[in-house]
C-alpha positions in Angstrom: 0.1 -27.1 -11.7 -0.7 -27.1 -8.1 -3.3 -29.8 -6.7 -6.5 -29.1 -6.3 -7.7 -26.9 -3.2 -9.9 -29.6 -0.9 -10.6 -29.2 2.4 -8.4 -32.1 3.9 -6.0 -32.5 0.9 -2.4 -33.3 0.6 -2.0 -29.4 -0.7 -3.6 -28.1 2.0 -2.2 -30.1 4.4 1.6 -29.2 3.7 0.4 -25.9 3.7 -0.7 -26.1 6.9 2.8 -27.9 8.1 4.6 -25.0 6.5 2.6 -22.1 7.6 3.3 -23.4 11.4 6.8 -24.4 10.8 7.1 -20.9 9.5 5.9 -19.6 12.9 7.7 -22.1 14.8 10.4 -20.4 13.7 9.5 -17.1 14.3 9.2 -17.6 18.3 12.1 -20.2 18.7 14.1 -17.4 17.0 12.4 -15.0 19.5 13.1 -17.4 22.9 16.9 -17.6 21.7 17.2 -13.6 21.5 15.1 -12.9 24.7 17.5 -15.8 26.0 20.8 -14.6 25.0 20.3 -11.1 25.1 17.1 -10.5 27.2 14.4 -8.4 26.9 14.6 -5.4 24.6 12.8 -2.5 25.9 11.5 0.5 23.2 13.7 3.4 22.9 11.8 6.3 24.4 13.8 8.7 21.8 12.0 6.7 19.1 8.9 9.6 19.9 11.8 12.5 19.3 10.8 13.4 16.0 12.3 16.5 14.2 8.8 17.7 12.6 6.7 19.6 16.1 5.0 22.1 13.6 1.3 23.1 14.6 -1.3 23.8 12.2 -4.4 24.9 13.6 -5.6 22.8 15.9 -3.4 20.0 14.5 -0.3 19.5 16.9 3.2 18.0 15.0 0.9 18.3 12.0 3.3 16.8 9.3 3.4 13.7 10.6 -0.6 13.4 11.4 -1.4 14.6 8.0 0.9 13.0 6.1 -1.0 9.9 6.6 -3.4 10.7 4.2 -1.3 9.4 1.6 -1.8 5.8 3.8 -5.7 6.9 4.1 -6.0 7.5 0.4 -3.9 4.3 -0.9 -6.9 2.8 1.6 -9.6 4.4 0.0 -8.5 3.6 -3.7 -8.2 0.3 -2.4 -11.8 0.0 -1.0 -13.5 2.0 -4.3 -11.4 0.2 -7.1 -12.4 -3.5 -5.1 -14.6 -4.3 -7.9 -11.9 -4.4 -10.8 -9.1 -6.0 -8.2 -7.5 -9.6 -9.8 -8.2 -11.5 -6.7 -9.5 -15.0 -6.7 -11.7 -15.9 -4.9 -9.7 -17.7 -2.4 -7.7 -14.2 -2.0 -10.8 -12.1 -0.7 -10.2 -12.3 2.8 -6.7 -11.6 2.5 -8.0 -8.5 0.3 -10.6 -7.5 2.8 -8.0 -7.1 6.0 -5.5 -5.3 3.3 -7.3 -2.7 2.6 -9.1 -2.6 6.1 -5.5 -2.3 7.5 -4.5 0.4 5.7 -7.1 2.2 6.7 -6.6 1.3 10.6 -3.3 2.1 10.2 -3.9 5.7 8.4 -6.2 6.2 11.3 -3.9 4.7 14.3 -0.6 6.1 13.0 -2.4 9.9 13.0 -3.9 9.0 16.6 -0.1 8.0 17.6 1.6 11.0 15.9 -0.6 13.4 17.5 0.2 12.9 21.1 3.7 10.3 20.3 4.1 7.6 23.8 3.9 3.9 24.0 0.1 4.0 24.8 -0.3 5.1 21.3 2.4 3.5 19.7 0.5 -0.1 20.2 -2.8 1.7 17.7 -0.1 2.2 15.6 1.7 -0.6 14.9 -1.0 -3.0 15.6 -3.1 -2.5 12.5 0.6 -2.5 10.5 0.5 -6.0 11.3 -2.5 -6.6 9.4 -1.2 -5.2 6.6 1.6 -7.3 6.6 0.0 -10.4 7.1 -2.1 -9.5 3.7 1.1 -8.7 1.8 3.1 -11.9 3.3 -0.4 -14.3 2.4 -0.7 -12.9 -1.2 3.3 -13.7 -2.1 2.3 -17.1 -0.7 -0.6 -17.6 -2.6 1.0 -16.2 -5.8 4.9 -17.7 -5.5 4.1 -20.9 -3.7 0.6 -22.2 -3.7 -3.0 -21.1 -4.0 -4.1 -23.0 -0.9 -2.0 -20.3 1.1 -4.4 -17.9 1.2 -6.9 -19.6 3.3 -4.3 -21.3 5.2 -1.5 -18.9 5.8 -3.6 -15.5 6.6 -5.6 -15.7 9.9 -2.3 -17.8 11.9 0.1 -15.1 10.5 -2.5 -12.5 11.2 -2.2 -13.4 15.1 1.3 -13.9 15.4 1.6 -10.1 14.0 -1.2 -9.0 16.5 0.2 -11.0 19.6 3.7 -9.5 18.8 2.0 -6.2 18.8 0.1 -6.9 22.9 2.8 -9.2 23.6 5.6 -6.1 23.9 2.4 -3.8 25.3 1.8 -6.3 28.2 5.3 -7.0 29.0 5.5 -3.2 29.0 2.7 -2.7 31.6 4.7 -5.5 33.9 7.7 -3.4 33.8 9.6 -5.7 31.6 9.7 -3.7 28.0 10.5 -6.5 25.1 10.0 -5.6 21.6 12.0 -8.6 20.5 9.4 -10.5 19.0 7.8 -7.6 17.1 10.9 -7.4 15.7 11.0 -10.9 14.7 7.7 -10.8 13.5 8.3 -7.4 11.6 11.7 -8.1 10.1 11.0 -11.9 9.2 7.5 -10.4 7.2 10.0 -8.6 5.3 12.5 -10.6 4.8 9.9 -13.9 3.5 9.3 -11.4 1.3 12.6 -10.4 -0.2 13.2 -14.4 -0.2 10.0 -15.3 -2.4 10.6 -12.3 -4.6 14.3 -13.6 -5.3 13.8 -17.3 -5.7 10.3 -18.3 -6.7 8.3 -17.3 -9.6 4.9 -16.1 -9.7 1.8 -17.1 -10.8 0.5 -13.3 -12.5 2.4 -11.0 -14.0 3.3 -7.4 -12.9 6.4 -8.3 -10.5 8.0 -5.1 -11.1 5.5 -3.9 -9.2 5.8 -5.7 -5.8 10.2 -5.1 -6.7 8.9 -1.1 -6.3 7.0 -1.4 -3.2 9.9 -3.3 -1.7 12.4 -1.1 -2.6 10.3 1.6 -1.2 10.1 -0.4 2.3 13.9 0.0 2.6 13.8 3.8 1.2 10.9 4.3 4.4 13.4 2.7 6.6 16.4 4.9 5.8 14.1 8.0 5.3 13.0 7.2 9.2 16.4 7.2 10.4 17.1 10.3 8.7 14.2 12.1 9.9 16.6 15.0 11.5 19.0 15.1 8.9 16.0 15.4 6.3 14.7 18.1 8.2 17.6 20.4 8.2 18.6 19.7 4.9 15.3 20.6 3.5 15.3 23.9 5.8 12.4 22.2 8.0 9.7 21.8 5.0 9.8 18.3 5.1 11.0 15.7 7.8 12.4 11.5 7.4 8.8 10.8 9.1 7.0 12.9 6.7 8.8 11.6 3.8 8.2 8.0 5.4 4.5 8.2 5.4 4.1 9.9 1.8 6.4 6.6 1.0 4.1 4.0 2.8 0.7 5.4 1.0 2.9 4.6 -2.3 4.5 1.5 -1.4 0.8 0.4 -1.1 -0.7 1.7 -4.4 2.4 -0.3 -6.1 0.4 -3.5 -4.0 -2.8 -2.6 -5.3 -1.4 -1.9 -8.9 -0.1 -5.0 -8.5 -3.6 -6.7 -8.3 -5.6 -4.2 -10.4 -3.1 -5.1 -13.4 -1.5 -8.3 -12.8 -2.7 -11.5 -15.0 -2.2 -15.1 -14.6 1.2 -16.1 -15.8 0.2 -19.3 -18.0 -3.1 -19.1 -20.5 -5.1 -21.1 -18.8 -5.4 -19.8 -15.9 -8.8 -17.7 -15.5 -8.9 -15.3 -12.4 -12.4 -14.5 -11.4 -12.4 -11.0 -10.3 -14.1 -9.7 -7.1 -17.8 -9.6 -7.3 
């Protein structure tokens, strides 16, 4: 049983401690890379993708409109709020979820449709949201309660800064997209490592084992985006298939939370009012 949630106790405290150490890390790891290695600037082939297509008015529509699978997990997520198992310690963290996936539906069709590193920032900025969400509620639920109003607003603006931290370096001329990287790939790997070795507080981990397995199927279907194109005889593209994947990955999150239930019988989850 975890201590109770004050707001100067020992619980929240450590939490605290951790939630810094935790992005401590993050940017030593970043200063040893940028050290070692120096600044990584973005590909510009990363916005050569193999679906152009035009419909209507729509330019390199398949990867604009294939967004609405991200829109729509987004929408589900704002409609079904009501009936969502989130305490009431979690809201926040539920609140920028579902308001980043609906930033990112928006900011990853405003990218697609003209593709440049201008655009790219609307695009992965709300992303980081997202993640942030995802990374606070696998706190909350693996490690302790008092993680979700400790952990989400610091990790929040790491993943933000990451973002305008590569945009302004790229506007001085000195393209790094290290710590983005750090920031992107660490999410995702915390993750993995609280799935693996901690057990949760609610049921319904199958769930968040789906939506991570469907991360890594988005990241190989990305890098296939050519090869997917000519193997389907140009119906569908690796970026199209991405996106369609994303808006999935997320419904197996909100599943997740409409369906999960706490792991011992005492615990009663208020749900969202």
């Amino acid at each position: 049983m975890s201590e109770p949630v004050t707001p100067n106790g020992p619980a929240r405290r450590r939490a605290r401690m951790q939630t810094w150490g935790l992005i401590g890390i993050a940017l030593a790891l970043y200063g040893v890379l940028r050290f070692v290695f120096g600044p990584l600037p973005q590909d510009p082939s990363y916005h050569i993708l193999a679906d152009t297509r035009r419909c209507g008015p729509i330019p390199r529509a398949g990867d604009v409109l294939t967004n609405l699978s991200i829109l729509a997990a987004g929408v589900a997520g704002l409609l079904l709020r009501s009936r969502m198992h989130v305490e009431r310690e979690e809201r926040a963290a539920y609140a920028m979820l579902v308001g980043g996936m609906l930033l990112t539906a928006l900011g990853s069709a405003y990218y697609h449709w003209a593709p440049g590193d201008a655009r790219l920032v609307w695009d992965r900025l709300p992303m980081t949201l997202v993640l942030a969400a995802l990374l606070t509620f696998l706190l909350t639920d693996r490690i302790d309660p008092v993680f979700a109003t400790v952990a989400l607003w610091p990790v929040a603006a790491l993943g933000a800064a990451s973002v305008l931290w590569w945009a302004w370096t790229r506007w001085q001329g000195a393209d790094d997209l290290r710590l983005y990287l750090v920031v992107r790939i660490g999410t995702g790997v915390a993750i993995a490592c609280l799935l693996l070795l901690r057990r949760g507080r609610h049921s319904g981990a199958p769930w968040l084992w789906a939506a991570l397995a469907l991360d890594i199927a988005m990241t190989v279907a990305e890098r296939l985006d050519n090869e997917i194109y000519s193997a389907t005889g140009m119906f569908v593209s690796g970026h199209n298939v991405k996106h369609v994947l994303a808006g999935v990955l997320l419904g197996c999150t909100l599943a997740w939370l409409l369906l999960r239930e706490p792991s011992s019988p005492s615990g009663n989850m208020p749900q969202l009012s």
